[in-house]
C-alpha positions as CSV (number, residue, x, y, z in Angstrom):
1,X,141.1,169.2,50.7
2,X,140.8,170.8,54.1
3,X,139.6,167.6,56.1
4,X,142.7,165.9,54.9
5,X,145.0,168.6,56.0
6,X,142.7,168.4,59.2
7,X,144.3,165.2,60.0
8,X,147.4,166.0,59.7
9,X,147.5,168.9,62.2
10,X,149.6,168.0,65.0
11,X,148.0,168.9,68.4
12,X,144.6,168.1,67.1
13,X,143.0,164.9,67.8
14,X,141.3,162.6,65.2
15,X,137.6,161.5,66.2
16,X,137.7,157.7,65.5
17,X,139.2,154.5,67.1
18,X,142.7,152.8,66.4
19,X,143.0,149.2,64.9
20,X,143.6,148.2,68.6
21,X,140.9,149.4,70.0
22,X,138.4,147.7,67.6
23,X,140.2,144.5,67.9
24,X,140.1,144.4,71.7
25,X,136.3,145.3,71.6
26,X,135.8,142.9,69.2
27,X,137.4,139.8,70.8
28,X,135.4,140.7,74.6
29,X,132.0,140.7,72.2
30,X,133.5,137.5,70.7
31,X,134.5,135.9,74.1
32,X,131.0,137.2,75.8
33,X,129.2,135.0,72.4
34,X,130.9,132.2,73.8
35,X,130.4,132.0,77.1
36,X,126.4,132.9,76.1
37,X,126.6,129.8,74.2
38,X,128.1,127.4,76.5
39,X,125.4,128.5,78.6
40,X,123.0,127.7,76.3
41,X,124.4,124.6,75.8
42,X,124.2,123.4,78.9
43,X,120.4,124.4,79.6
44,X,119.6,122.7,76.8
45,X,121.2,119.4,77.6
46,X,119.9,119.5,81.5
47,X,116.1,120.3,80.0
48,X,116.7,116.9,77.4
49,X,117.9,114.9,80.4
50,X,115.4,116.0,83.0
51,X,112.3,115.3,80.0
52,X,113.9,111.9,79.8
53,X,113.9,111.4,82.7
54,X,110.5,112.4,83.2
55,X,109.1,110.1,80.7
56,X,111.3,107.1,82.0
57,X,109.8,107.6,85.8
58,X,106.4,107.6,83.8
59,X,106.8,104.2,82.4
60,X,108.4,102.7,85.6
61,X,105.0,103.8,87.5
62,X,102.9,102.5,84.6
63,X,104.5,99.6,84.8
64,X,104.1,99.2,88.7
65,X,100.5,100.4,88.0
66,X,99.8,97.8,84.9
67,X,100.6,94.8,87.1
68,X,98.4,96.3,90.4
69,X,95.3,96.9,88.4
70,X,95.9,93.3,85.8
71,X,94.7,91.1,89.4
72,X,98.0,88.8,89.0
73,X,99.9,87.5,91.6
74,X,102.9,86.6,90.1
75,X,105.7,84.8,91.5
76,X,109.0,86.3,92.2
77,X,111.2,87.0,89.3
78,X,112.2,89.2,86.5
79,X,110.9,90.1,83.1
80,X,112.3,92.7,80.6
81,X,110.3,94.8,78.1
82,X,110.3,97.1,75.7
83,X,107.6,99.9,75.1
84,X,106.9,102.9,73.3
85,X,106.0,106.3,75.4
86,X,106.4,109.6,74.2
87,X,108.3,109.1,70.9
88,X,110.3,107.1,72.2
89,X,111.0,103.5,72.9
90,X,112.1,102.5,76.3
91,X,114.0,99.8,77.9
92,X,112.1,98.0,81.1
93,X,112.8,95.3,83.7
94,X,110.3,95.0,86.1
95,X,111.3,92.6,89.3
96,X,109.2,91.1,91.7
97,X,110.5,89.7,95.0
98,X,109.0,87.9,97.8
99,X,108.2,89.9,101.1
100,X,107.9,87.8,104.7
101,X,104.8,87.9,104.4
102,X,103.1,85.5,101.5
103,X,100.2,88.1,100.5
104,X,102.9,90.6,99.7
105,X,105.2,91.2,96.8
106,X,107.9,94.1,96.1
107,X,107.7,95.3,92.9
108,X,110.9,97.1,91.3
109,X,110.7,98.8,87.6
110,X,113.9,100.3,86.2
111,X,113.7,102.1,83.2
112,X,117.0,102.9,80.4
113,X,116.5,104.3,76.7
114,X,116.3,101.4,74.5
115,X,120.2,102.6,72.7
116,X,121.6,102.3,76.2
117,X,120.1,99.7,79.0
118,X,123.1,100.5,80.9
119,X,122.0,104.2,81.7
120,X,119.0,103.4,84.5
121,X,116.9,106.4,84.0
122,X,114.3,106.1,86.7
123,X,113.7,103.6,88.9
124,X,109.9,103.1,90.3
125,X,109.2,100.2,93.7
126,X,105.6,99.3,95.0
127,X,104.3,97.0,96.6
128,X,101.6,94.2,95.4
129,X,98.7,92.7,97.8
130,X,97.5,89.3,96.7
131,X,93.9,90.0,98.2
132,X,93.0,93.1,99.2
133,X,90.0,92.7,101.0
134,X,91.7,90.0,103.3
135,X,95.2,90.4,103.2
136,X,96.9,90.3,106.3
137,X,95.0,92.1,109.5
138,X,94.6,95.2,107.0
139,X,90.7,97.1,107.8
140,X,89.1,97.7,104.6
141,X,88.3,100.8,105.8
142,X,92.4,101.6,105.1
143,X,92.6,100.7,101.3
144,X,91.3,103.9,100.4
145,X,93.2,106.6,101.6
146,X,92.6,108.9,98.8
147,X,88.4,108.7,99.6
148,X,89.1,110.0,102.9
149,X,90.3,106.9,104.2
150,X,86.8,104.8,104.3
151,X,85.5,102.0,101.9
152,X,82.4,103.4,100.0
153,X,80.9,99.6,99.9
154,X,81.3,99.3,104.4
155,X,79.4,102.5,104.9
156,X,75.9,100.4,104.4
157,X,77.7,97.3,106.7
158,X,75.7,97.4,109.9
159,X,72.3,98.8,108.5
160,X,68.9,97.4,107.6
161,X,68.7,98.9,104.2
C-alpha cells in the first residue's frame, strides 16, 4: 500500500515514461525500419540487374567468340537466337555487316532476357578477319598480341633447322 500512495504524492516524480513518449519513440524506430528497408530494397534490385547484366555481356562475347573460332565467313546479315547461360535463357541477335574492306566483317551481338527482347542488356562488337594469315598488309607477327606480340610458328622462318 505504500508504493501506491507513493504515486500520488504531489512534488514527487514517477520513474517511468508517458503514453507520448513511447509512441514518439516508437514511430522514429518504425520510420528508421523503413528507410533500412528501402535501402535494402534497392541494393538488392541494383545487385539482380548488374548479375544480369553480367551474364548477358557473357553471351554477347561468346557469341562474337563462337563465330571467330567456327572459321566462317559469313555474309552480312542478321540472325536471332536463343540460348541458355546461367539459369537462364537469353534472347540473341547477332549482326554482321560489311566493312570497306572485303576480308573484314563487323560483328554486333545484343543480348535481352528471353520475357523481354525489348530491354538490350548488353551489347558486344568485334570484328571478323576472313584469312588471317593474309588478310590485308597485316604481319603475322601482329595476330598475337597476347604471346608478346610474335607468331610462335615465324620464329623458325629464316633458319636452317
Amino acid at each position: 500500500m505504500s508504493s501506491e500512495f507513493a504515486r500520488h504524492v504531489p512534488g514527487r516524480r514517477n520513474r517511468g515514461f508517458t503514453l507520448i513518449e513511447v509512441l514518439v519513440a516508437m514511430s522514429i524506430v518504425v520510420v528508421s525500419f523503413v528507410a533500412i528497408y528501402g535501402v535494402v530494397l534497392q541494393m538488392v534490385g541494383a545487385t539482380t540487374l548488374m548479375q544480369e547484366k553480367t551474364m548477358a555481356s557473357w553471351v554477347a562475347f561468346d557469341r562474337v567468340t563462337e563465330l571467330r573460332v567456327s572459321g566462317d565467313y559469313p555474309g552480312e546479315g542478321s540472325e536471332d537466337g536463343f540460348i541458355e547461360m546461367g539459369g537462364s535463357t537469353w534472347s540473341y541477335t547477332r549482326e554482321v555487316r560489311n566493312t570497306a574492306s572485303e576480308d573484314l566483317r563487323q560483328i554486333i551481338v545484343k543480348v535481352s532476357p528471353e520475357d523481354e527482347p525489348d530491354n538490350i542488356l548488353a551489347m558486344a562488337s568485334g570484328a571478323l578477319v576472313r584469312n588471317q594469315r593474309t588478310a590485308g598488309n597485316i604481319p603475322t607477327g601482329q595476330l598475337n598480341p597476347g604471346f608478346g606480340g610474335t607468331n610462335p610458328a615465324d620464329e623458325n622462318e629464316g633458319t636452317d633447322e
